[in-house]
mmCIF file as Biopython writes it, N, C-alpha, C and O atoms, coordinates in Angstrom:
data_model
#
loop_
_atom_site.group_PDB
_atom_site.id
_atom_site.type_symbol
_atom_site.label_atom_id
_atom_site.label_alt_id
_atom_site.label_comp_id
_atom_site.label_asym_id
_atom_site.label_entity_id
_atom_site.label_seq_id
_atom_site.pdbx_PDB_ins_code
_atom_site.Cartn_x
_atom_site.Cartn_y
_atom_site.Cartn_z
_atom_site.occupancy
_atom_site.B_iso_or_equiv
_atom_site.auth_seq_id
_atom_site.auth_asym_id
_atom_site.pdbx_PDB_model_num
ATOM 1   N N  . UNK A ? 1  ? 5.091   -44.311 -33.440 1.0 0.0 1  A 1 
ATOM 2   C CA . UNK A ? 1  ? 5.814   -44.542 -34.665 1.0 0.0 1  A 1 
ATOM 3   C C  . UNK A ? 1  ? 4.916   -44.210 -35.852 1.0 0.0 1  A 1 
ATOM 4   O O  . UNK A ? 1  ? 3.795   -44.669 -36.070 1.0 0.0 1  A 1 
ATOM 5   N N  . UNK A ? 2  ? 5.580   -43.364 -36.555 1.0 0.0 2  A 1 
ATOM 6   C CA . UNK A ? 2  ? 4.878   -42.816 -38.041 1.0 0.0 2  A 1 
ATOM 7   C C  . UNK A ? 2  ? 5.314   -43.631 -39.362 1.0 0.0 2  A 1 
ATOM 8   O O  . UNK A ? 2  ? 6.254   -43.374 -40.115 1.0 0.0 2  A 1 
ATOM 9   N N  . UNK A ? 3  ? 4.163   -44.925 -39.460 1.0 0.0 3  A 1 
ATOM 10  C CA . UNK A ? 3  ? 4.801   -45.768 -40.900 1.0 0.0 3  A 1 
ATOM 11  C C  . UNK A ? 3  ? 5.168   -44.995 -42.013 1.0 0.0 3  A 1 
ATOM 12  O O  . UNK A ? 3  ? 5.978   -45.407 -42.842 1.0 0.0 3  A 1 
ATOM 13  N N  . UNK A ? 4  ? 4.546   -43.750 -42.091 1.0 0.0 4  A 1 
ATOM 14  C CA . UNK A ? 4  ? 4.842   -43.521 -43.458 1.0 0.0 4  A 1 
ATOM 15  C C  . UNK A ? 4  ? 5.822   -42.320 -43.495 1.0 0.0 4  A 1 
ATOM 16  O O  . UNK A ? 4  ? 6.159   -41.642 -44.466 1.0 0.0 4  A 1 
ATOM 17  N N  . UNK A ? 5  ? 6.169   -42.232 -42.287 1.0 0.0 5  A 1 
ATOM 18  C CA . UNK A ? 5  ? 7.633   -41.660 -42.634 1.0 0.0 5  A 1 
ATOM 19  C C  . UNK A ? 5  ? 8.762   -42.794 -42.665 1.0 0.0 5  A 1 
ATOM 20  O O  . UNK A ? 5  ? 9.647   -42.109 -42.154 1.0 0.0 5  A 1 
ATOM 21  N N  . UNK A ? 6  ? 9.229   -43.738 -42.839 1.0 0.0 6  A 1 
ATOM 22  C CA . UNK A ? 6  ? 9.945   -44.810 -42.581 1.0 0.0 6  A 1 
ATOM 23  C C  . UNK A ? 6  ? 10.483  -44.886 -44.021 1.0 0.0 6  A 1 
ATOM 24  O O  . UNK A ? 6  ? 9.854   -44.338 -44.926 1.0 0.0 6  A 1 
ATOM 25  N N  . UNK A ? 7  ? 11.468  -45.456 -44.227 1.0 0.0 7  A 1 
ATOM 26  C CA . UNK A ? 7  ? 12.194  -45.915 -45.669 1.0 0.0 7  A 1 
ATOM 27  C C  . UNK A ? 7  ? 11.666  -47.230 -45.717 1.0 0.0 7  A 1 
ATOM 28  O O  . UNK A ? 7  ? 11.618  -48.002 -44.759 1.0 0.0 7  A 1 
ATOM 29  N N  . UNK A ? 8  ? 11.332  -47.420 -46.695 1.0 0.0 8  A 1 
ATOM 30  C CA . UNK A ? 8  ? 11.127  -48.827 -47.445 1.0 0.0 8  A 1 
ATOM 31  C C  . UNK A ? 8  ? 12.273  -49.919 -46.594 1.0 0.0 8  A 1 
ATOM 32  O O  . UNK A ? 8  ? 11.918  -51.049 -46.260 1.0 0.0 8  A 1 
ATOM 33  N N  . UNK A ? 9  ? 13.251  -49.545 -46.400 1.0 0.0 9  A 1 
ATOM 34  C CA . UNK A ? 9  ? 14.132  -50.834 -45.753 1.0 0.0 9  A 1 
ATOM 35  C C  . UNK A ? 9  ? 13.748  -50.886 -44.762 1.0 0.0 9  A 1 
ATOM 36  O O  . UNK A ? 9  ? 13.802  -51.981 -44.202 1.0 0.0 9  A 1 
ATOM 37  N N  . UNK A ? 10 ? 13.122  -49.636 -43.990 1.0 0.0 10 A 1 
ATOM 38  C CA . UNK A ? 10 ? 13.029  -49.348 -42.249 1.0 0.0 10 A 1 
ATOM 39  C C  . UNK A ? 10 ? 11.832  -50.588 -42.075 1.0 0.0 10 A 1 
ATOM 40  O O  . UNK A ? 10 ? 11.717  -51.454 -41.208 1.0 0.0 10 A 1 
ATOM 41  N N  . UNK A ? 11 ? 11.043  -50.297 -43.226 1.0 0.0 11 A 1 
ATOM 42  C CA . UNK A ? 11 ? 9.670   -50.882 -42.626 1.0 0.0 11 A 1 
ATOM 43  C C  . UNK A ? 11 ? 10.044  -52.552 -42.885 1.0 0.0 11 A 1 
ATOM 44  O O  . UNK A ? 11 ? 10.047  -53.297 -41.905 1.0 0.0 11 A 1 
ATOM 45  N N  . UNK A ? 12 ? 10.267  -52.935 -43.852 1.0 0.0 12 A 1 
ATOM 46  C CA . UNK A ? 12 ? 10.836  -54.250 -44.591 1.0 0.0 12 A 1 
ATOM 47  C C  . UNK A ? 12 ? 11.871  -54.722 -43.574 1.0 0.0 12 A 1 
ATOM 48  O O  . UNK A ? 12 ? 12.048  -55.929 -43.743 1.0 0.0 12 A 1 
ATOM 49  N N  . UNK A ? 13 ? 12.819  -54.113 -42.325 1.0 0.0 13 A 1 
ATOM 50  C CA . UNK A ? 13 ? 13.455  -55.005 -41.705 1.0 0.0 13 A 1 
ATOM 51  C C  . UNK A ? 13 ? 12.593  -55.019 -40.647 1.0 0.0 13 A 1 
ATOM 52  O O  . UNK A ? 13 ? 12.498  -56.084 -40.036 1.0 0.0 13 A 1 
ATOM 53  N N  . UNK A ? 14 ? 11.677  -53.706 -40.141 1.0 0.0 14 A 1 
ATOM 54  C CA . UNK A ? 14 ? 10.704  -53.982 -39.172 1.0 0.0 14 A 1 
ATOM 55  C C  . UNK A ? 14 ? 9.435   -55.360 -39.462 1.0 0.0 14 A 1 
ATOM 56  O O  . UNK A ? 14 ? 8.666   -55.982 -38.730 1.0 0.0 14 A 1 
ATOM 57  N N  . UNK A ? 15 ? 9.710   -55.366 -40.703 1.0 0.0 15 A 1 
ATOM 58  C CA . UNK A ? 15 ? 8.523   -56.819 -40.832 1.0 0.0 15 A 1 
ATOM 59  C C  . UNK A ? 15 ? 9.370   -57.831 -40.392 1.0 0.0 15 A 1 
ATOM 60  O O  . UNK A ? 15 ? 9.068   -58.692 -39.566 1.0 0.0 15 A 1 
ATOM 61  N N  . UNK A ? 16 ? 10.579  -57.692 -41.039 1.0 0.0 16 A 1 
ATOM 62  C CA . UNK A ? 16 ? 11.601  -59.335 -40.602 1.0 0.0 16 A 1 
ATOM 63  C C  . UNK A ? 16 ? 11.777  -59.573 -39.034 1.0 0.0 16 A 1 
ATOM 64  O O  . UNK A ? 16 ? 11.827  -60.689 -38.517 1.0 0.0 16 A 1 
ATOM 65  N N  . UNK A ? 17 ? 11.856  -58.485 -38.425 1.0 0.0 17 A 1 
ATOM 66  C CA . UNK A ? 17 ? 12.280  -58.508 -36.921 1.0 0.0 17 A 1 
ATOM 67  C C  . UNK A ? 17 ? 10.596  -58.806 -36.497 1.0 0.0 17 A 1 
ATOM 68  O O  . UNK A ? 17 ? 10.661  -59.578 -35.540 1.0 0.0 17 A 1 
ATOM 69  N N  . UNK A ? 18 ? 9.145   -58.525 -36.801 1.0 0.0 18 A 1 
ATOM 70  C CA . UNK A ? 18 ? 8.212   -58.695 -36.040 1.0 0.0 18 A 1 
ATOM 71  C C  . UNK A ? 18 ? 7.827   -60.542 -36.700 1.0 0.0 18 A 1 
ATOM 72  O O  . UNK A ? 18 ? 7.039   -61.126 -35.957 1.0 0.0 18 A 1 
ATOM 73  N N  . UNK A ? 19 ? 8.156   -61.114 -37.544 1.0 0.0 19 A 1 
ATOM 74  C CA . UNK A ? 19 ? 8.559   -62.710 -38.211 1.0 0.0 19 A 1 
ATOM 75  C C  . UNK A ? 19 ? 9.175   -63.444 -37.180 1.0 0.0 19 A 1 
ATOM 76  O O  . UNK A ? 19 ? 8.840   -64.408 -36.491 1.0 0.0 19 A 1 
ATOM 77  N N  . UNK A ? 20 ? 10.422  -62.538 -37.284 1.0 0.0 20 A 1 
ATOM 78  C CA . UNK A ? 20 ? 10.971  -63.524 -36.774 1.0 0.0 20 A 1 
ATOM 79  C C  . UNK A ? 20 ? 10.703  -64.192 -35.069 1.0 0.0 20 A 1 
ATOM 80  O O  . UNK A ? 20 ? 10.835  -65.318 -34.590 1.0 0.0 20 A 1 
ATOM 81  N N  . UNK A ? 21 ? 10.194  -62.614 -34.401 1.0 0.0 21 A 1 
ATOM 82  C CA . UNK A ? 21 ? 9.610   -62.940 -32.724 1.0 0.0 21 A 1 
ATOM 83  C C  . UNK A ? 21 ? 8.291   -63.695 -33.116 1.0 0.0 21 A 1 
ATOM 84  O O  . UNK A ? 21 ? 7.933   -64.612 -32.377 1.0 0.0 21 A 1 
ATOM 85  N N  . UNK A ? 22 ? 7.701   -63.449 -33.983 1.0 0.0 22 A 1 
ATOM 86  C CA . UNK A ? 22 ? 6.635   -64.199 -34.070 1.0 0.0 22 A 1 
ATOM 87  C C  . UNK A ? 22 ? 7.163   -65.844 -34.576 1.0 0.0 22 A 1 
ATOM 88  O O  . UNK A ? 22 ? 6.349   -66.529 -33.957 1.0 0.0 22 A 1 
ATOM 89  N N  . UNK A ? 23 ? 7.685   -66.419 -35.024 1.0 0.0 23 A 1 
ATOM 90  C CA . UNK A ? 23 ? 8.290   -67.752 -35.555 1.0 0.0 23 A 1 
ATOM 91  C C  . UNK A ? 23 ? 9.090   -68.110 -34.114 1.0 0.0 23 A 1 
ATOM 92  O O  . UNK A ? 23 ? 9.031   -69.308 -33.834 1.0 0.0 23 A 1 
ATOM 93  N N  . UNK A ? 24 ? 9.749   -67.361 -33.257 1.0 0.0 24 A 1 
ATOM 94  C CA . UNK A ? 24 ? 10.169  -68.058 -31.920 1.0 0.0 24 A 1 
ATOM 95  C C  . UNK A ? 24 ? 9.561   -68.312 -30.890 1.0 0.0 24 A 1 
ATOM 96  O O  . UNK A ? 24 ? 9.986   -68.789 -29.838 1.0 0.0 24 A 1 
ATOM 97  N N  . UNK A ? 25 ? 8.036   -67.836 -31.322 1.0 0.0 25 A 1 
ATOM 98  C CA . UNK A ? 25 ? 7.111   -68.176 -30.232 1.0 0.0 25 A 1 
ATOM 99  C C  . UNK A ? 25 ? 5.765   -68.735 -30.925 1.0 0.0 25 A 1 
ATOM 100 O O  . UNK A ? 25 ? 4.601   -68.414 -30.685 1.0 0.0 25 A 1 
ATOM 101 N N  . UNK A ? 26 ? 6.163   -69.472 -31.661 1.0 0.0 26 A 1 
ATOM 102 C CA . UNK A ? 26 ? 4.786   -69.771 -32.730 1.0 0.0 26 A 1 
ATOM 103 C C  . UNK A ? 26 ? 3.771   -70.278 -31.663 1.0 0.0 26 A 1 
ATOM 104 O O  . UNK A ? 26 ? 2.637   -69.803 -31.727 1.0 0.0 26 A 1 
ATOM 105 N N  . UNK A ? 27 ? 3.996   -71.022 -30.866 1.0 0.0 27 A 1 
ATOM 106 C CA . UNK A ? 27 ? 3.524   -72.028 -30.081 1.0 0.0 27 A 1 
ATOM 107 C C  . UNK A ? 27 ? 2.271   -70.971 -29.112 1.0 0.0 27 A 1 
ATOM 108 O O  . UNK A ? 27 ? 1.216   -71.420 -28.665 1.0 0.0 27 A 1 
ATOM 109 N N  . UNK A ? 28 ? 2.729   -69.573 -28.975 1.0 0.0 28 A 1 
ATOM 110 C CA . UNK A ? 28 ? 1.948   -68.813 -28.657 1.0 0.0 28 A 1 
ATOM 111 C C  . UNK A ? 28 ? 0.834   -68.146 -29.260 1.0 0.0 28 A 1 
ATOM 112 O O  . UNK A ? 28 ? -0.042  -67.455 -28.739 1.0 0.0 28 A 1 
ATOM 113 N N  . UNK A ? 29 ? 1.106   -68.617 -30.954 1.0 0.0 29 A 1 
ATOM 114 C CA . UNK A ? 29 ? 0.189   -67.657 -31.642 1.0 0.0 29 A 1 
ATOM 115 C C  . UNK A ? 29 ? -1.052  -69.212 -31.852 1.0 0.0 29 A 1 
ATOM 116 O O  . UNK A ? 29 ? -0.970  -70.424 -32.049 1.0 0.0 29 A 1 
ATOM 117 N N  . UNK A ? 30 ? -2.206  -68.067 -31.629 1.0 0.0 30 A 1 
ATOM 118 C CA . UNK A ? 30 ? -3.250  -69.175 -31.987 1.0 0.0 30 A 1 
ATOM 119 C C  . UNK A ? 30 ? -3.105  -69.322 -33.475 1.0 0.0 30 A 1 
ATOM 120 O O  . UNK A ? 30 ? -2.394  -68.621 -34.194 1.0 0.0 30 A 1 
ATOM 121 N N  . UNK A ? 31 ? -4.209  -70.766 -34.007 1.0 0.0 31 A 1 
ATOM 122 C CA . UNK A ? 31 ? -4.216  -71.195 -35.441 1.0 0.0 31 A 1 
ATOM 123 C C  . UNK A ? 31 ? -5.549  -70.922 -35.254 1.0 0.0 31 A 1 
ATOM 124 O O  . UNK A ? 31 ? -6.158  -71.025 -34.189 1.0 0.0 31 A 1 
ATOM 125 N N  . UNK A ? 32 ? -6.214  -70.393 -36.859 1.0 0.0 32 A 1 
ATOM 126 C CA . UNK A ? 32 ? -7.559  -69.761 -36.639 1.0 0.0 32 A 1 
ATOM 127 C C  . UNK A ? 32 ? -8.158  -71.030 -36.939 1.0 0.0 32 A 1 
ATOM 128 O O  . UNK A ? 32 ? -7.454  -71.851 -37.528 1.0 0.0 32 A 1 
ATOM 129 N N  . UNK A ? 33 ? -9.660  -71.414 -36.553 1.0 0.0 33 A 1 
ATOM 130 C CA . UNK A ? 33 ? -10.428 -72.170 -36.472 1.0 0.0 33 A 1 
ATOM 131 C C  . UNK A ? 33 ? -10.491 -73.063 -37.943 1.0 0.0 33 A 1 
ATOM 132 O O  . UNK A ? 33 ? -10.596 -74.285 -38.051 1.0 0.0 33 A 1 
ATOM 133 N N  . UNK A ? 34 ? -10.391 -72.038 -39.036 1.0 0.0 34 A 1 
ATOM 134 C CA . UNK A ? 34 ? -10.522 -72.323 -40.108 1.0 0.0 34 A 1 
ATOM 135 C C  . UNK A ? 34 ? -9.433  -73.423 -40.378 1.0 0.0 34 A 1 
ATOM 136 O O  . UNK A ? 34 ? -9.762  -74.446 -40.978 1.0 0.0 34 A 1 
ATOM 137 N N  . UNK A ? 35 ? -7.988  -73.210 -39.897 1.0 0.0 35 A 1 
ATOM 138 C CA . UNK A ? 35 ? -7.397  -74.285 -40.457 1.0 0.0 35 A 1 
ATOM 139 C C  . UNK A ? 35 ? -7.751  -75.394 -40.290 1.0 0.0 35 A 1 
ATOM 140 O O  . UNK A ? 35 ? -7.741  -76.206 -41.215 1.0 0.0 35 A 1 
ATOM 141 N N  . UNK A ? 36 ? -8.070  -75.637 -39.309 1.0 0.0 36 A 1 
ATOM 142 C CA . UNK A ? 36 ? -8.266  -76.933 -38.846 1.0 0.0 36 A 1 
ATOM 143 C C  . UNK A ? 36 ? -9.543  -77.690 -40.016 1.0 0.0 36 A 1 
ATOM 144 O O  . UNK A ? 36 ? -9.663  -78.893 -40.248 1.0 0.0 36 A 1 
ATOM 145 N N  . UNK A ? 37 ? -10.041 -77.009 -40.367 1.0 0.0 37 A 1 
ATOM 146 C CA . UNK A ? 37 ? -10.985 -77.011 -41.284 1.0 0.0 37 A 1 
ATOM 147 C C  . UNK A ? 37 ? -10.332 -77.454 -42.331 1.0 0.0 37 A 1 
ATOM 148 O O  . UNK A ? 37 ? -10.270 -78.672 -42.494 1.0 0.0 37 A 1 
ATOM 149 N N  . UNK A ? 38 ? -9.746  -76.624 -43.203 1.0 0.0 38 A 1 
ATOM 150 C CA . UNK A ? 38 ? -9.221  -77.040 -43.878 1.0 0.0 38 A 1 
ATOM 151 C C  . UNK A ? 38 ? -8.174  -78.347 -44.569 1.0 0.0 38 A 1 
ATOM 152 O O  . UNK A ? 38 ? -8.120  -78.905 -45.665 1.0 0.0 38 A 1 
ATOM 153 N N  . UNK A ? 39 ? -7.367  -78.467 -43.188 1.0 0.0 39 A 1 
ATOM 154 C CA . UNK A ? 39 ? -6.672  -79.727 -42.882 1.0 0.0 39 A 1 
ATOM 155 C C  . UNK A ? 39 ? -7.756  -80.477 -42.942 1.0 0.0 39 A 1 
ATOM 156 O O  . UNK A ? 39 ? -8.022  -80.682 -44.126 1.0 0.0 39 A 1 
ATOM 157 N N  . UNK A ? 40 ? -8.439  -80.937 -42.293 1.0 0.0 40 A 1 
ATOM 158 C CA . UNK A ? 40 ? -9.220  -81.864 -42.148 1.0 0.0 40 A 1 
ATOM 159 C C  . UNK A ? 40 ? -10.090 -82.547 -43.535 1.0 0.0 40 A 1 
ATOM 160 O O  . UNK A ? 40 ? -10.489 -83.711 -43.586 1.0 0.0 40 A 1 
ATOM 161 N N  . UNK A ? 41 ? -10.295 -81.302 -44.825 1.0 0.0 41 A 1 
ATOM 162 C CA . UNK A ? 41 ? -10.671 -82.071 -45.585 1.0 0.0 41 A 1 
ATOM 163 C C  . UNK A ? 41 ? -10.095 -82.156 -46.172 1.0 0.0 41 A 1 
ATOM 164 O O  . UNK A ? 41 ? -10.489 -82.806 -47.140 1.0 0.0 41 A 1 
ATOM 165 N N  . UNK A ? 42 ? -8.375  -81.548 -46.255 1.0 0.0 42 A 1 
ATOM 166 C CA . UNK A ? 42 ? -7.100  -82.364 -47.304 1.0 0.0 42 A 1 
ATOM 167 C C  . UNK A ? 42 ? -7.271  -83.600 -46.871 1.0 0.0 42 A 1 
ATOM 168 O O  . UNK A ? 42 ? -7.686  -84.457 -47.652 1.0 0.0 42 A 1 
ATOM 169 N N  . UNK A ? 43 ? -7.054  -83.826 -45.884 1.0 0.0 43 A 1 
ATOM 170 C CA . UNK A ? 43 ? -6.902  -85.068 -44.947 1.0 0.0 43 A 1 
ATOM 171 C C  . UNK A ? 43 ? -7.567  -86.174 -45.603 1.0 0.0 43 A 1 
ATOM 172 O O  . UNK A ? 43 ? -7.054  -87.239 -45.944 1.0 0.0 43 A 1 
ATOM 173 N N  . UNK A ? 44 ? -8.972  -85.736 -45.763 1.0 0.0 44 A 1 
ATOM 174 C CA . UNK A ? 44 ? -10.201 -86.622 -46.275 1.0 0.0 44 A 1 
ATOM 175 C C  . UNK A ? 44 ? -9.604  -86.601 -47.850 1.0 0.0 44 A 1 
ATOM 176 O O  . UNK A ? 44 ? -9.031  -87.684 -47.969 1.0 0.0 44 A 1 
ATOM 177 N N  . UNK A ? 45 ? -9.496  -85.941 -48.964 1.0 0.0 45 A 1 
ATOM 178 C CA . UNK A ? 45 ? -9.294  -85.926 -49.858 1.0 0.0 45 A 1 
ATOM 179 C C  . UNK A ? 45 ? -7.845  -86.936 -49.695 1.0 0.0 45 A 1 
ATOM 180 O O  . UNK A ? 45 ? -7.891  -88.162 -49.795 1.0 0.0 45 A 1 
ATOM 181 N N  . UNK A ? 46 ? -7.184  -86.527 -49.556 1.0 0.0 46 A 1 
ATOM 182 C CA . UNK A ? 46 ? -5.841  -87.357 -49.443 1.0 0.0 46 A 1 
ATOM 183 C C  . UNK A ? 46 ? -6.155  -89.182 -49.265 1.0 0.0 46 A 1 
ATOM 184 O O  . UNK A ? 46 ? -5.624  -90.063 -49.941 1.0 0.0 46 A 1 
ATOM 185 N N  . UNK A ? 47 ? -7.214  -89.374 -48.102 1.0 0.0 47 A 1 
ATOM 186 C CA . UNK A ? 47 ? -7.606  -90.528 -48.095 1.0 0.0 47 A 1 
ATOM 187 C C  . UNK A ? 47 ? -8.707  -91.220 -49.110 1.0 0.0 47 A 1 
ATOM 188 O O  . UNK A ? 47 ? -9.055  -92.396 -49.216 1.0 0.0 47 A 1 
ATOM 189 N N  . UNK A ? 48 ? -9.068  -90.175 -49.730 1.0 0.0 48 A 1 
ATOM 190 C CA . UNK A ? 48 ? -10.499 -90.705 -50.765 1.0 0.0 48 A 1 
ATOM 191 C C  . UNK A ? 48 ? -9.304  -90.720 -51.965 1.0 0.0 48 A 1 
ATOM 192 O O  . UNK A ? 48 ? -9.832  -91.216 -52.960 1.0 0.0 48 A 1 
ATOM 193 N N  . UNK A ? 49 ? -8.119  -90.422 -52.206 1.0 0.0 49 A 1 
ATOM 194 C CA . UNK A ? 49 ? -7.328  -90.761 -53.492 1.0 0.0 49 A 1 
ATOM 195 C C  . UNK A ? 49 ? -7.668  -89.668 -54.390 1.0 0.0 49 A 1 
ATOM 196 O O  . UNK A ? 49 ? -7.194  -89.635 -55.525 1.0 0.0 49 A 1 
ATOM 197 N N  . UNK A ? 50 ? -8.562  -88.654 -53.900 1.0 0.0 50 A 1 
ATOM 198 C CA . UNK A ? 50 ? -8.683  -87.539 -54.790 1.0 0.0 50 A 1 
ATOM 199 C C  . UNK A ? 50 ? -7.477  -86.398 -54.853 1.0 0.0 50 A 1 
ATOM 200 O O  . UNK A ? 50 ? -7.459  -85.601 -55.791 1.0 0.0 50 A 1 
ATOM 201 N N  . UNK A ? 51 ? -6.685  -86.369 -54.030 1.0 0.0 51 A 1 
ATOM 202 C CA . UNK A ? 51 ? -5.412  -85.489 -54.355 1.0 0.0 51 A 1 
ATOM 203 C C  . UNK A ? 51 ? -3.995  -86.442 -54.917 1.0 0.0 51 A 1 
ATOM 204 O O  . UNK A ? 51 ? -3.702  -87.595 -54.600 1.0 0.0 51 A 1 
ATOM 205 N N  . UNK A ? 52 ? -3.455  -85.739 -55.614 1.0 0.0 52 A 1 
ATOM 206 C CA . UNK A ? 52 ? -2.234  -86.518 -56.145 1.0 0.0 52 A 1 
ATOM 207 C C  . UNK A ? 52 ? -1.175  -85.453 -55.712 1.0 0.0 52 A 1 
ATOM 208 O O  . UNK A ? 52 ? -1.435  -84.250 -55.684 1.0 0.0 52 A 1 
ATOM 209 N N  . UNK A ? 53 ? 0.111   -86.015 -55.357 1.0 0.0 53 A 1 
ATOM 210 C CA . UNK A ? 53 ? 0.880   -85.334 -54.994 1.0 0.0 53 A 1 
ATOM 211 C C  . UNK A ? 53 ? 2.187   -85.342 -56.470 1.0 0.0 53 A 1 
ATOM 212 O O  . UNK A ? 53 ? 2.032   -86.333 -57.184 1.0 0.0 53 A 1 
ATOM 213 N N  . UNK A ? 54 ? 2.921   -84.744 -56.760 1.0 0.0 54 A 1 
ATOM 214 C CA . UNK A ? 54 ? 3.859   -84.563 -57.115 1.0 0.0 54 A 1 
ATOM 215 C C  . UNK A ? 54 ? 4.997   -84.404 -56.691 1.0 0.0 54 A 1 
ATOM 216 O O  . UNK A ? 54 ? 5.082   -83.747 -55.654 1.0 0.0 54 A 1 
ATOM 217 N N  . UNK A ? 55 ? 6.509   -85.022 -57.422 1.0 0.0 55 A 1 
ATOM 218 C CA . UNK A ? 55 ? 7.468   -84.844 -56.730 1.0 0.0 55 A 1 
ATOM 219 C C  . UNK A ? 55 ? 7.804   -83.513 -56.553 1.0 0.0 55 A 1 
ATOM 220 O O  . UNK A ? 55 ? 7.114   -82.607 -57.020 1.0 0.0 55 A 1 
ATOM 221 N N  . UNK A ? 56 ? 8.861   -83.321 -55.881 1.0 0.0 56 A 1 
ATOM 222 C CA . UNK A ? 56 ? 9.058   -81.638 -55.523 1.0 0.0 56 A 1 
ATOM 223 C C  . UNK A ? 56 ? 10.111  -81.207 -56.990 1.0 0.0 56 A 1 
ATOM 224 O O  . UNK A ? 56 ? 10.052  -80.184 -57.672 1.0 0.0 56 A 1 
ATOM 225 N N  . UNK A ? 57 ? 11.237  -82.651 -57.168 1.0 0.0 57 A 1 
ATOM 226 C CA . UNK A ? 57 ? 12.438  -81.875 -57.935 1.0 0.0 57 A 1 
ATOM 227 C C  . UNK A ? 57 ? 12.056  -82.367 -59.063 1.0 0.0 57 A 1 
ATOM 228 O O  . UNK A ? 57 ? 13.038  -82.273 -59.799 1.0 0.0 57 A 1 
ATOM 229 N N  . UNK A ? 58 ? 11.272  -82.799 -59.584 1.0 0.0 58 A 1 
ATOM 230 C CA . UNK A ? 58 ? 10.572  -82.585 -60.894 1.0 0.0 58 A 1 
ATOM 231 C C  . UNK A ? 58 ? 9.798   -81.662 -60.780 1.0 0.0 58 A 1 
ATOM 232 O O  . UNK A ? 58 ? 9.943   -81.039 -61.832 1.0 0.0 58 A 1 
ATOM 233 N N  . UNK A ? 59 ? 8.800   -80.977 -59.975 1.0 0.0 59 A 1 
ATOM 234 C CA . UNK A ? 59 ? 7.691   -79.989 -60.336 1.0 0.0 59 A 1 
ATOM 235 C C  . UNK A ? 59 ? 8.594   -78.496 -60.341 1.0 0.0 59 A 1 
ATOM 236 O O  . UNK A ? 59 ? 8.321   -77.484 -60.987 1.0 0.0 59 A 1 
ATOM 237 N N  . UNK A ? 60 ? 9.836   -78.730 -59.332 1.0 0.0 60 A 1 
ATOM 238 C CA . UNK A ? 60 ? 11.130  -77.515 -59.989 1.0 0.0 60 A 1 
ATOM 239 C C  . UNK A ? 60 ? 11.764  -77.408 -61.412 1.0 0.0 60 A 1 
ATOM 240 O O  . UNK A ? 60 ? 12.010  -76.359 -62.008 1.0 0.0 60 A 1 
ATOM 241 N N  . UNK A ? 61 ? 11.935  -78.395 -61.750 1.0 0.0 61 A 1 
ATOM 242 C CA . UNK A ? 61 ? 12.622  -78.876 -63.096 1.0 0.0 61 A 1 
ATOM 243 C C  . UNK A ? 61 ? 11.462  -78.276 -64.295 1.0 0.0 61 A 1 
ATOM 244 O O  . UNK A ? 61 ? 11.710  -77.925 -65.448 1.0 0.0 61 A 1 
ATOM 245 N N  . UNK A ? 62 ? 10.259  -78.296 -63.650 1.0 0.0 62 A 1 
ATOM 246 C CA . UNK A ? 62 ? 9.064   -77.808 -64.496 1.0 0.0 62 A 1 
ATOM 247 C C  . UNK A ? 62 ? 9.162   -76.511 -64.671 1.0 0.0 62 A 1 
ATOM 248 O O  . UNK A ? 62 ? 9.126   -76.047 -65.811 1.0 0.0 62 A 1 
ATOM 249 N N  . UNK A ? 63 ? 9.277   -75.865 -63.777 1.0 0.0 63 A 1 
ATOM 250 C CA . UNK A ? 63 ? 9.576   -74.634 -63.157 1.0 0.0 63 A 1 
ATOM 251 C C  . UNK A ? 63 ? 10.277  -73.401 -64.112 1.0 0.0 63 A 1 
ATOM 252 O O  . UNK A ? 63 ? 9.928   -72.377 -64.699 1.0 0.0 63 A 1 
ATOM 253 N N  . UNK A ? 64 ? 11.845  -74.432 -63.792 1.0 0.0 64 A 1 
ATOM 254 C CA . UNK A ? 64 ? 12.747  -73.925 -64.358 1.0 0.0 64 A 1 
ATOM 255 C C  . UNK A ? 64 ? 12.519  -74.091 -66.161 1.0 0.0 64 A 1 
ATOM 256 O O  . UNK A ? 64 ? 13.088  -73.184 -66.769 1.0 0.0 64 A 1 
ATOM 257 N N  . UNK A ? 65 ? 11.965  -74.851 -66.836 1.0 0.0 65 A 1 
ATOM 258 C CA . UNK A ? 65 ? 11.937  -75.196 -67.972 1.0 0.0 65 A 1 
ATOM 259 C C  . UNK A ? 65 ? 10.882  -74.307 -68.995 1.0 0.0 65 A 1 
ATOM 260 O O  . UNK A ? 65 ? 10.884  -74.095 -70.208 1.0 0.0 65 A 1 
ATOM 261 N N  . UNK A ? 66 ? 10.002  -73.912 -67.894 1.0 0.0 66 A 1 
ATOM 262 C CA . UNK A ? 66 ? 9.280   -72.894 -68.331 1.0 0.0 66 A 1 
ATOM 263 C C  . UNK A ? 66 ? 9.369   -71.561 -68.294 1.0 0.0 66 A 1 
ATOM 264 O O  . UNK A ? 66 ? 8.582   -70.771 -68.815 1.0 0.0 66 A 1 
ATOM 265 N N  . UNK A ? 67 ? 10.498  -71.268 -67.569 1.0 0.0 67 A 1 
ATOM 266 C CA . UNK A ? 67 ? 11.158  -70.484 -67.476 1.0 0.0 67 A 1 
ATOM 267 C C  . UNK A ? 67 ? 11.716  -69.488 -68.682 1.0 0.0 67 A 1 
ATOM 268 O O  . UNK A ? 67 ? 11.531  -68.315 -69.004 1.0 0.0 67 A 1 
ATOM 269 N N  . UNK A ? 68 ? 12.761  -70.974 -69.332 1.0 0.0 68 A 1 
ATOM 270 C CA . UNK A ? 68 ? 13.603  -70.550 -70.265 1.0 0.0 68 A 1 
ATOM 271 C C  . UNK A ? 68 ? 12.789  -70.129 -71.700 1.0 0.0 68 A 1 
ATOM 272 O O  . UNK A ? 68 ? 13.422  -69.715 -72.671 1.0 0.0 68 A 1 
#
């Protein structure tokens, strides 16, 4: 297969179709080392009170307001 002969839609539904086999078998794809890393010091932050969370439909409402 030659990507760069392909139409912009060809390749763009070929990404959705290689998503979506990949999302029905997530369980197969490894998680790289790093996340776990990462999680782990949200985790810690989350418990030391150093992250604050925000609501979701206010930080949309923000969103949208800055928008206009």
């Amino acid at each position: 297969m030659n990507i760069t002969k392909m139409t912009m839609e060809d390749k763009i539904r070929t990404m959705e179709d290689l998503w979506d086999d990949l999302c029905r078998n997530a369980e197969k794809v490894p998680s790289p080392l790093w996340h776990k890393d990462i999680l782990a010091q949200r985790e810690e932050s989350v418990s030391e009170g150093k992250i604050k969370f925000n609501d979701w439909d206010s930080e949309k409402e923000k969103i949208r307001q800055s928008l206009k």
